[in-house]
C-alpha positions as CSV (number, residue, x, y, z in Angstrom):
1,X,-58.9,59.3,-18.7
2,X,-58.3,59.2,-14.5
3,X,-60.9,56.2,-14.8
4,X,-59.1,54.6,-17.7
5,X,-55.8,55.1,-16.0
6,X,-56.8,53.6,-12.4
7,X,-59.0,50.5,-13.8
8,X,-55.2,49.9,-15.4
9,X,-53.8,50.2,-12.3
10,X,-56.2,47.7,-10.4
11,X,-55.9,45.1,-13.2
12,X,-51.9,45.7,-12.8
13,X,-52.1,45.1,-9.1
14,X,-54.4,42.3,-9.5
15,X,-52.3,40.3,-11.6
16,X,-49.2,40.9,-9.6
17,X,-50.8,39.4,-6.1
18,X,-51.6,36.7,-7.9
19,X,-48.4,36.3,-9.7
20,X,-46.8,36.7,-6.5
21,X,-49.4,34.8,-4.6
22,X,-48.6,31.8,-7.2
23,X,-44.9,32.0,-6.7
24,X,-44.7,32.2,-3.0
25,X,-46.8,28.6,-2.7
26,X,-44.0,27.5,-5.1
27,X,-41.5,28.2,-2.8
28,X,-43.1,26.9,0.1
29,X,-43.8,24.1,-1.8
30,X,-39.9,23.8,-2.4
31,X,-39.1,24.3,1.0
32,X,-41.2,21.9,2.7
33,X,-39.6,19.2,0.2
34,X,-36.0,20.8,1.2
35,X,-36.9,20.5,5.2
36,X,-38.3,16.7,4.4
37,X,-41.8,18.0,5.4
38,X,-43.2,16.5,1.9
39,X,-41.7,13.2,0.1
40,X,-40.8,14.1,-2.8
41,X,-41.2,10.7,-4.3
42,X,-45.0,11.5,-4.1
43,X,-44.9,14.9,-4.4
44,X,-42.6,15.9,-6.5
45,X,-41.0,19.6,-6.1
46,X,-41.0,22.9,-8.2
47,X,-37.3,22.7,-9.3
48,X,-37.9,19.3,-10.8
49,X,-40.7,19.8,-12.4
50,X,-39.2,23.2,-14.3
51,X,-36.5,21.1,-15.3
52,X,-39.2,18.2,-16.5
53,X,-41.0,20.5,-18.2
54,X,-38.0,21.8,-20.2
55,X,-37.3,18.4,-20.8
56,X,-41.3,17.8,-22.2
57,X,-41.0,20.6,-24.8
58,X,-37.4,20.1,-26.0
59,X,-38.6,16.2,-27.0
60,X,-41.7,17.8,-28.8
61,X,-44.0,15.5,-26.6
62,X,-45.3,19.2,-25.1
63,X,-46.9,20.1,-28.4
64,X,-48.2,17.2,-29.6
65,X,-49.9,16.2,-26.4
66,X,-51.4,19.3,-25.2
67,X,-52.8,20.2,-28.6
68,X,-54.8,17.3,-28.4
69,X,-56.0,17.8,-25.1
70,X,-57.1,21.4,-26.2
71,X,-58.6,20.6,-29.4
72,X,-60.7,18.1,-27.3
73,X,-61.7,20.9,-25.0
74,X,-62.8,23.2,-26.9
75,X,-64.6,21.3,-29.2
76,X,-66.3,20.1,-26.1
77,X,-66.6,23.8,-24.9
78,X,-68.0,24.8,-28.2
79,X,-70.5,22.1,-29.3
80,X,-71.5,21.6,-25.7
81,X,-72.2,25.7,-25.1
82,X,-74.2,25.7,-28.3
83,X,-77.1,22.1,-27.3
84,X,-76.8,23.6,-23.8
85,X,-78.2,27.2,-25.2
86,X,-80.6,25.7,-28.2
87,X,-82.1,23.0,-25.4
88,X,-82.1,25.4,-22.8
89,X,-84.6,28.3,-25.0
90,X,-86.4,25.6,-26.0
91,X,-87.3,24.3,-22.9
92,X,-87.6,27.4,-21.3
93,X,-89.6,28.6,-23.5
94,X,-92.3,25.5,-24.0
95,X,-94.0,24.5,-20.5
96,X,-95.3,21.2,-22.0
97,X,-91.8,20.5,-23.0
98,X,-90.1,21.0,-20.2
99,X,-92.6,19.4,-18.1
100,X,-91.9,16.9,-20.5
101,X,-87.6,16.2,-20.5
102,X,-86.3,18.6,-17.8
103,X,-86.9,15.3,-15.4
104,X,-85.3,13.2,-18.2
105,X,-82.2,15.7,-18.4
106,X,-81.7,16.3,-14.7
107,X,-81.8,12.7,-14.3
108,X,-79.2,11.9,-17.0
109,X,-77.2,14.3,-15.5
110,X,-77.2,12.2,-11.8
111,X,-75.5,10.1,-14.0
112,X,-71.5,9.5,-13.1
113,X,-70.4,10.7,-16.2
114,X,-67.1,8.3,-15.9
115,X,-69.2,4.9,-15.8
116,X,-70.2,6.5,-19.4
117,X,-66.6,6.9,-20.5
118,X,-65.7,3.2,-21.3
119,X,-69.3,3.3,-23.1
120,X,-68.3,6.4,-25.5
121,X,-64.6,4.5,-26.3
122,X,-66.7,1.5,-27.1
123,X,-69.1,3.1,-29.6
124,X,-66.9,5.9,-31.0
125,X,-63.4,4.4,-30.5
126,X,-60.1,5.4,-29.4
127,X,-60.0,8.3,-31.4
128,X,-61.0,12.0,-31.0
129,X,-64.3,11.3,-30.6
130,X,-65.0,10.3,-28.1
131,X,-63.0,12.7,-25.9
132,X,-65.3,15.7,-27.6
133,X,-67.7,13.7,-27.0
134,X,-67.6,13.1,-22.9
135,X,-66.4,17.1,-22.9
136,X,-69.8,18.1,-24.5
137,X,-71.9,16.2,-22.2
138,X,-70.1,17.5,-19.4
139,X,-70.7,21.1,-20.7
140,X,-73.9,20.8,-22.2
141,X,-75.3,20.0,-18.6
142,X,-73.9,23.1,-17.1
143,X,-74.8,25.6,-19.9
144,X,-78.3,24.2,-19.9
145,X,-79.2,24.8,-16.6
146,X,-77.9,28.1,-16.4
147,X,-80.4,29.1,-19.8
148,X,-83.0,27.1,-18.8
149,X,-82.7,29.0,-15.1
150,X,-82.2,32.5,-16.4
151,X,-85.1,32.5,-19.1
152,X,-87.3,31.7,-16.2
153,X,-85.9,34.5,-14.5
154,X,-87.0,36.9,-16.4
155,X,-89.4,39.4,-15.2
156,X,-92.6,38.1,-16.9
157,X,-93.9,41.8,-16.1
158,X,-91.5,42.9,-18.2
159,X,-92.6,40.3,-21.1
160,X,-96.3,41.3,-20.6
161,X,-95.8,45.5,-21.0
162,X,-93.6,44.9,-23.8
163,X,-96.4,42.5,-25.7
164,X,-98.8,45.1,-25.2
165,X,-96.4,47.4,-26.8
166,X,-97.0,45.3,-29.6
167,X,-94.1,43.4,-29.9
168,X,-93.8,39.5,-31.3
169,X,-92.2,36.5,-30.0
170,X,-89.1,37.2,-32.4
171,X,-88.8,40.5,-30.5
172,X,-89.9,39.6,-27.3
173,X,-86.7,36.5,-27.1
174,X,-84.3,39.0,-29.2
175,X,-84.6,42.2,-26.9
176,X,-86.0,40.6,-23.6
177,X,-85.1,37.2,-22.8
178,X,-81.9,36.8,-24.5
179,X,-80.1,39.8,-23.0
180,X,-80.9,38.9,-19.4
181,X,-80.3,35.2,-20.0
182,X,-76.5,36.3,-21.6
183,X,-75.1,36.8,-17.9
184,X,-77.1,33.4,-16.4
185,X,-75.2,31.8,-20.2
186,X,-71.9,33.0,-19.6
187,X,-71.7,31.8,-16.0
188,X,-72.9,28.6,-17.1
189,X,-69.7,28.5,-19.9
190,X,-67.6,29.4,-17.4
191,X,-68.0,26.3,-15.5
192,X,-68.4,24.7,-18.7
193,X,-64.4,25.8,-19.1
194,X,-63.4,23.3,-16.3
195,X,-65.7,21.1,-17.4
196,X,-64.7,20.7,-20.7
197,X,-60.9,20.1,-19.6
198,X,-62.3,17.2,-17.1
199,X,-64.0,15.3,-19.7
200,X,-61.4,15.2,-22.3
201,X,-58.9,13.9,-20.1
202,X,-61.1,11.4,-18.3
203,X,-61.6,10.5,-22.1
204,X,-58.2,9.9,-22.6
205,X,-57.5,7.9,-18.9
206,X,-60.2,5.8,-20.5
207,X,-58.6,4.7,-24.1
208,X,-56.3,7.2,-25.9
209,X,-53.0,7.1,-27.3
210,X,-51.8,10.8,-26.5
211,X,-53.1,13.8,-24.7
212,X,-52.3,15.0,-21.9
213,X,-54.6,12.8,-19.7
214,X,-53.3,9.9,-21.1
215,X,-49.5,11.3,-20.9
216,X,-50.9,11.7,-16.5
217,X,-51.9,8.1,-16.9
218,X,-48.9,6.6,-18.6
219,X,-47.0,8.1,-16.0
220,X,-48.8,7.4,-12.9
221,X,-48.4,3.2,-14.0
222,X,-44.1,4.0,-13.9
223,X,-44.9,6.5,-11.1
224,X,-42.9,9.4,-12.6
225,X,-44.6,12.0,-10.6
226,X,-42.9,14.5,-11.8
227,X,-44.3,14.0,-15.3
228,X,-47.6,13.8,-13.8
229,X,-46.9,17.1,-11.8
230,X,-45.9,18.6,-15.4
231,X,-49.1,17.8,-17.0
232,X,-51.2,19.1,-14.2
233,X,-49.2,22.1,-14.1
234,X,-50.4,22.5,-17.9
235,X,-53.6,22.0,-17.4
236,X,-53.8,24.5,-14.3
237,X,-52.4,27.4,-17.1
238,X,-54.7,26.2,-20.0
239,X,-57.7,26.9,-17.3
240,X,-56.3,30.4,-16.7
241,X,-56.0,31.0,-20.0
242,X,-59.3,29.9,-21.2
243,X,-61.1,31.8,-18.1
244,X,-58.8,34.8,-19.0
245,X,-60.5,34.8,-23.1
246,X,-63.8,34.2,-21.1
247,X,-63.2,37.0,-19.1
248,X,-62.8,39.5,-22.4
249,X,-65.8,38.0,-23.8
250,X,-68.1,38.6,-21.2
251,X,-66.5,42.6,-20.7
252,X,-67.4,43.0,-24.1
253,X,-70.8,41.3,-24.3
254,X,-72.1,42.6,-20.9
255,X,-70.9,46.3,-21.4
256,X,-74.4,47.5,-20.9
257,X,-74.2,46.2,-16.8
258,X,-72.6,48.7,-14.5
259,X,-69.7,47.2,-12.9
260,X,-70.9,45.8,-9.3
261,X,-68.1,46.0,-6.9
262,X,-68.8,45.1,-3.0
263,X,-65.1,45.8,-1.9
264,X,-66.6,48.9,0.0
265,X,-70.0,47.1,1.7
266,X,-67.8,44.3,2.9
C-alpha cells in the first residue's frame, strides 16, 4: 500500500513539473514577444494562438482536420508496427535471408523518404492512401530494426539449454525470443509514434485536401502563422498522448522487468 501510495505520488509530481515546465516556456515565450525580443509576425505568441485555436474548433475545421491527420497516423503506426515485426522475425530468424535483403532494406531506408512522397500521390492519389502509406514506411523501418536487433540479441546460450530441454522452434520463439525482443519492439514503436505523425503530414504538404499538414501548408502560402502555430501545437499534444497510451502498454506488457531507476547512481 506505502508502495502503491508513493509511485502515485511520483507520477503526481512528475506530471506537475512538466505541466509547469510547459507553462512557464509559454510565458516566456509571451514575454519575449511583449519586450519585442521575438517578432511576432514570425513567431506568433501564446495569447494569439489560444484565441486561434478557439477560433479552429468553433468553425468545426479542428475536428475534421485532425481526425484525418490521426486516422493517417495510426493506420501508419499500426500496419507499419505489424511488416516491421513479421520482416523483422523473419529475418532474424533466417541467416540466408537476411544475408539476403537486410542490405536491400537498410539501403531503402538511406532513401529521403520525401523524394518518395510526390511518387506515392502519383500512384495512389490524393486520397488517404497515400498518407498511410508514407506513415508505414516511415514506421516499418524503425520497428524493423529494433526486432531484427533484439532477436539477435538474444542469448543464444539460452536458446541452446532450452533445445536440449527438448523444446521446438514454436517454443523456443514463443517463450525465448519473443519476450526479450518485446522491449527492443516497443522501443522501436515508440519512435515509430513520431514517425508515423511525420509521414502523414509530409503526405498531406505533398497533395491533400485537409489534414492537418495540409491546413500548416495552406497557411504558411497566406503566412498566418498563427494558424500554423495552432496546428503544431496539435500535433505536439497528439505525440503526448500517443507516447502516454504507449507508455500503459508497455507497463502492462513488460510487468515481468523490475523497474530500473538510476536516480540514485547518478
Amino acid at each position: 500500500m506505502k508502495d502503491n501510495t508513493n509511485k502515485l505520488y511520483n507520477n503526481t509530481k512528475d506530471v506537475m513539473i512538466r505541466v509547469t515546465a510547459f507553462f512557464v516556456l509559454l510565458a516566456l515565450w509571451e514575454a519575449f514577444v511583449l519586450l519585442g525580443i521575438l517578432n511576432p509576425f514570425y513567431t506568433s505568441q501564446p495569447s494569439r494562438i489560444f484565441q486561434d485555436l478557439l477560433e479552429f474548433y468553433k468553425s468545426g475545421d479542428l475536428i475534421k482536420h485532425t481526425s484525418i491527420t490521426v486516422q493517417e497516423a495510426l493506420w501508419g503506426l499500426f500496419i507499419g508496427s505489424i511488416l516491421g515485426i513479421i520482416v523483422g522475425f523473419i529475418l532474424g530468424l533466417s541467416n540466408i535471408l537476411a544475408k539476403i535483403f537486410e542490405p536491400i532494406i537498410t539501403g531503402l531506408y538511406g532513401i529521403p523518404k520525401l523524394a518518395l512522397a510526390p511518387i506515392f500521390v502519383l500512384w495512389f492519389g490524393l486520397g488517404i492512401e497515400s498518407k498511410i502509406i508514407m506513415s508505414s514506411m516511415l514506421v516499418f523501418f524503425l520497428v524493423f530494426f529494433n526486432t531484427y536487433g533484439g532477436i539477435k540479441d538474444v542469448d543464444r546460450n539460452i536458446i541452446t539449454s532450452v533445445r536440449l530441454m527438448g523444446a521446438s522452434q514454436t517454443q523456443i520463439v514463443l517463450k525465448v525470443i519473443l519476450p526479450a525482443c518485446t522491449p527492443w519492439i516497443l522501443a522501436g514503436i515508440r519512435g515509430g509514434l513520431g514517425a508515423s505523425l511525420i509521414g502523414a503530414i509530409v503526405g498531406e504538404y505533398m497533395g491533400a485536401s485537409a489534414g492537418l499538414g495540409w491546413m500548416i501548408s495552406y497557411s504558411t502560402s497566406f503566412f498566418q502563422v498563427d494558424r500554423v502555430m495552432t496546428c503544431i501545437l496539435i500535433l505536439f499534444f497528439i505525440g503526448v498522448i500517443f507516447n502516454m497510451i504507449l507508455k500503459n502498454v508497455e507497463r502492462v506488457l513488460l510487468k515481468w522487468r523490475p523497474p530500473t531507476d538510476y536516480g540514485e547512481t547518478f
